[in-house]
N, C-alpha and C positions, 0 to 999 in steps of 0.2 A: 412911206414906211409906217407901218401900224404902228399902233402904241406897246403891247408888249414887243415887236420888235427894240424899240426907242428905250424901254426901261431896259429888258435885257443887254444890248450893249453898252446902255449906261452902268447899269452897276458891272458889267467884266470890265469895264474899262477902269472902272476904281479899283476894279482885282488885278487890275494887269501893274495899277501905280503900286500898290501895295505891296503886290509880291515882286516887282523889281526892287521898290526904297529897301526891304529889307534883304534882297539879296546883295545890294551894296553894302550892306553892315556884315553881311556871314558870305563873305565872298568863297563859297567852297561849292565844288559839285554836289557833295550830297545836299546840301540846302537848298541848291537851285533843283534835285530830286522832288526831293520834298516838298517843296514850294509849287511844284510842276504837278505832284498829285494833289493835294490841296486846293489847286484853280481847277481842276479835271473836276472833283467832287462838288466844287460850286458852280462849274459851267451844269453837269448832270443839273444839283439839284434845280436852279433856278429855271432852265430847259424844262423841267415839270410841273415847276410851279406857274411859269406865264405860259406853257404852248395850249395852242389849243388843240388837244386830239395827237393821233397820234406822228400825222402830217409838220402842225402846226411847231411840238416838239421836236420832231428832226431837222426842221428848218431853222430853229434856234441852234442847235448842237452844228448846225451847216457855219455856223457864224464863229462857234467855237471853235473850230476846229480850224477854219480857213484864214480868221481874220485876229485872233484873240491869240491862239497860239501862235502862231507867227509872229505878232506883237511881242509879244513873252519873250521867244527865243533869241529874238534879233536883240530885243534891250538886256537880255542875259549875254548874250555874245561880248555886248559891248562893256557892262560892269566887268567881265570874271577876263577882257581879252590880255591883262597883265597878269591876276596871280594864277587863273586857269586855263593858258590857250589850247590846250587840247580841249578840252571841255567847251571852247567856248567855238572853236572850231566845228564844232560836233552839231551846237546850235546851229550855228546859220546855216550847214548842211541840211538836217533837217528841216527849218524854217524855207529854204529852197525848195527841197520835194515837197513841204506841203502846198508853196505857190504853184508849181509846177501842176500839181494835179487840180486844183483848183481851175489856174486855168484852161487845164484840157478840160476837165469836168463840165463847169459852168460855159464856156465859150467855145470850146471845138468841136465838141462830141456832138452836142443836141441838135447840131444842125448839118453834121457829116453823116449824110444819109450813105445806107447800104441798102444797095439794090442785089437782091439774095432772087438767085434762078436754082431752081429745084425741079427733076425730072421724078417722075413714078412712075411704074407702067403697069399696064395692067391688058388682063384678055379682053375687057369685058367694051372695050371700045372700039370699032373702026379705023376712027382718023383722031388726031392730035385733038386735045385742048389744053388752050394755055388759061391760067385762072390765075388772075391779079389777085391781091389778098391787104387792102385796104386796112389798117386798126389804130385805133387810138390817137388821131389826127390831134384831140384833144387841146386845142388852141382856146388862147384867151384875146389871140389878137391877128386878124388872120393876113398872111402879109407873102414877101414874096417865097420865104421857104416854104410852106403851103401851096402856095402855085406852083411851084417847080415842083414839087413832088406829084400831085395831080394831072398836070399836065405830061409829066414823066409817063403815068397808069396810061395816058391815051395814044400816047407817040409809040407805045411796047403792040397796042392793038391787039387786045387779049382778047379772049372767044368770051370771059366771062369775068364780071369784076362782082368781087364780097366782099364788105363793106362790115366791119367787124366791132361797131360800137365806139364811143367815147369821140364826139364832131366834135364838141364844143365847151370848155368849161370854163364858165365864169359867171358871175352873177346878173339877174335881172338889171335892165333891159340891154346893159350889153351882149348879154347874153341871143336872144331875138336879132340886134342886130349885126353879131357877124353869123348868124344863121341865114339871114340873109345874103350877106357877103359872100358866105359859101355858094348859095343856093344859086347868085348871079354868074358867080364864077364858073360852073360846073357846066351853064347853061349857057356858056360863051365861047366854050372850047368845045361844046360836045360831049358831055361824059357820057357815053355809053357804048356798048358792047354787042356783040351779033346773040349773043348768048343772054341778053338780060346784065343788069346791074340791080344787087338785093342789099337790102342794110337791114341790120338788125340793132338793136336796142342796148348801151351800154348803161353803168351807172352812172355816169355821168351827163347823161340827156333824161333829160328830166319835163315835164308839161309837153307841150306840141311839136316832138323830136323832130317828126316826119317833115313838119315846114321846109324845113331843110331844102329837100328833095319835091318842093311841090314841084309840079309845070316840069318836072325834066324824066326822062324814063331810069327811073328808079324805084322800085319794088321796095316798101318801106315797111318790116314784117314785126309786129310787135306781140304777136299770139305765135305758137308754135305751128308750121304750115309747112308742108311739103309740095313741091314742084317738078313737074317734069321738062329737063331743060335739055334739048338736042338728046342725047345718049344718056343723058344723066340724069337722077336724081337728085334733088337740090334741099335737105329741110335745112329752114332756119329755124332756129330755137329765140321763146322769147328769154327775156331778160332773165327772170326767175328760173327757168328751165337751165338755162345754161349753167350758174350754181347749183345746180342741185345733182349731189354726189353719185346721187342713186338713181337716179333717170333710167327707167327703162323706155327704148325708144326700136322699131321696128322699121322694118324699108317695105314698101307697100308691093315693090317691084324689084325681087332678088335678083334678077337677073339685070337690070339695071347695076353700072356704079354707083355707088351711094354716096354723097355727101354732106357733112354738116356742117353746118356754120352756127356759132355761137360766140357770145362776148367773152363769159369765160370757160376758162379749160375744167373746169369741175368734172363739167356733165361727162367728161372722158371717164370717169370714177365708175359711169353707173356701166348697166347692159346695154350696149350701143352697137345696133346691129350695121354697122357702115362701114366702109372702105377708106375715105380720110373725114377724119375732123379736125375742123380749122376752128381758132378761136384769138383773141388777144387779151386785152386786158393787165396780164404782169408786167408788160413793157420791157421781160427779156426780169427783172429785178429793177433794171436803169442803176444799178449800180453792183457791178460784178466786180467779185476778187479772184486773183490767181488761187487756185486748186481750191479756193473755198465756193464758187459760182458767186448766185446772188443770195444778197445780204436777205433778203426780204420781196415775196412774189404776190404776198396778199391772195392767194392761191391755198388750194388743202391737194393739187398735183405732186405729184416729188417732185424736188427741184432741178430734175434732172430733166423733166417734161417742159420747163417753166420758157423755154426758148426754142426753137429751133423742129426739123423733124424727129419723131420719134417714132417707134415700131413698138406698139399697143401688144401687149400679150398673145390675145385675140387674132393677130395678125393684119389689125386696122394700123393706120398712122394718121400720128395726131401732129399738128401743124400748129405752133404757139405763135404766134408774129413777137419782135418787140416793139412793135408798132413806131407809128412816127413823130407823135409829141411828146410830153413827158409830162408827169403832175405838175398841176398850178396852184392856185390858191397859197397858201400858206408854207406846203411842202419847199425841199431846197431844190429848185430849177435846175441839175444836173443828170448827168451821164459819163460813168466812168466804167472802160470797159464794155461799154454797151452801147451803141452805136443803135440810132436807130435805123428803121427796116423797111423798106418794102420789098413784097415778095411775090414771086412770079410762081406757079406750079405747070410745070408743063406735064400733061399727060399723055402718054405714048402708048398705042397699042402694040 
């Protein structure tokens, strides 16, 4: 546990003594209101006083909200359960749903993979391709839910696998060595494809991404480059390219399908002369509400594009994965609502 981790729980935890001792002296609903905004304003502010960034502080607010209110409400329940049982009732109902999503959040979700099959069709091909759609693998520790998913892409035997940024994140020299870990793994099973396997460049690979991928047939594309692959067209976009809203970008061969592969979904923004563009990156939000989507996509896409297929004005479709890890570092290690993804595209003439 880091240090502002350790301070922050320390001091909510003297706001949890506090505002219970004094709810035992004003044993009334409205106080325990009152009292309940009051910890709300000091969970905020000390959440931006110790996070680091903007990660660092939602990971604090993940503590508030999971561990600190639930604390609150259950020692409310039990002060108010003689002179307010409704009220107090009410508490530990709450106090429940917020465990409740907690635990799916933190412990069910991140690793209840969805394997998502997606057909398109189109004239412009002969015979089928199926196209795996790899993103945001995004591990600090690479273990057997990484195997099974990888090994899942090879058992499916897809014509072609895209590989959509964010392998690895965590710091030097762990960082190196479960790029390694990967590298072994991939090259023990056989990653590859009749079609090629291409990876492009997330924010989160950072110095000699491509290691990764040495010694196995993996196309590691970190400049913008375009490929002629069976019937298709292949560009990948690099890092920067793929933000950038306004990208004007061309098919060298219109009568080819065209596809793009990118980290993130920006480059959908610009002039994009292609038939699908695949990307990851927003990880779906990783935290989705009923009729409001997700909270937050780290994207300038509408939130509407932030997941899933979409049908581009243009008459392109854009393909967002929410990929298969989730933020590490500092960030809160959950998934609600949002299951991650792997995705198949089958293509049908």
């Amino acid at each position: 546990m880091s240090l502002p981790v350790l301070v922050y729980n320390l001091l909510m935890t003297v706001a949890d003594a506090a505002a219970l001792s004094w709810l035992s002296r004003r044993k009334t609903a409205g106080t325990l209101l009152r009292l309940g905004m009051l910890e709300s304003l000091a969970a905020l502010a000390l959440a931006g006083a110790l996070g680091n960034g903007f990660f660092g502080t939602a990971g604090l607010l993940a503590y508030a909200l999971f561990v600190h209110a639930v604390i609150f409400l259950v020692g409310a329940a039990a002060v108010l359960r003689r002179e307010c049982p409704g009220t107090a009732l009410s508490a530990i109902l709450l106090a429940l749903v917020l465990a409740l999503v907690a635990a799916d959040a933190f412990w069910v979700e991140p690793a209840r993979l969805e394997v998502s099959h997606l057909q398109v069709s189109t004239a412009r091909l002969s015979r089928p391709v199926r196209i795996a759609v790899v993103a945001d693998l995004q591990t600090d520790a690479f273990g057997a839910y990484e195997q099974e998913v990888l090994r899942r892409v090879v058992e499916e035997k897809p014509d072609l696998i895209l590989l959509a940024g964010d392998y690895v994140q965590a710091e030097s020299p762990r960082h190196e060595e479960i790029q390694r870990e990967l590298g072994d793994y991939l090259r023990r099973i056989g990653f590859a494809a009749p079609l090629g396997v291409f990876a492009v460049q997330g924010n989160c690979d950072v110095g000699a991404w491509q290691q990764a991928f040495a010694g196995i047939p993996v196309t590691a594309v970190d400049q913008t480059r375009s490929f002629r692959v069976g019937e298709l067209e292949l560009t990948c976009l690099s890092y920067h390219d793929s933000f950038d809203g306004n990208l004007a970008l061309g098919a060298s061969d219109p009568s080819r399908y065209h596809v793009v592969l990118g980290h993130s979904p920006n480059y959908a923004l610009g002039r994009i002369d292609a038939d699908l563009l695949i990307a990851g990156h927003t990880h779906g939000g990783q935290v989705r509400l009923p009729w409001l989507g997700p909270l937050v996509t780290l994207s300038r896409v509408p939130r509407s594009w932030a997941a899933g297929l979409t049908e581009l004005p243009g008459g392109a479709k854009l393909l967002v994965s929410r990929g298969i890890g989730l933020e590490r570092g500092p960030a809160p290690r959950l998934r609600f609502l949002c299951r991650p993804e792997l995705v198949f595209i089958d293509l049908e003439p």
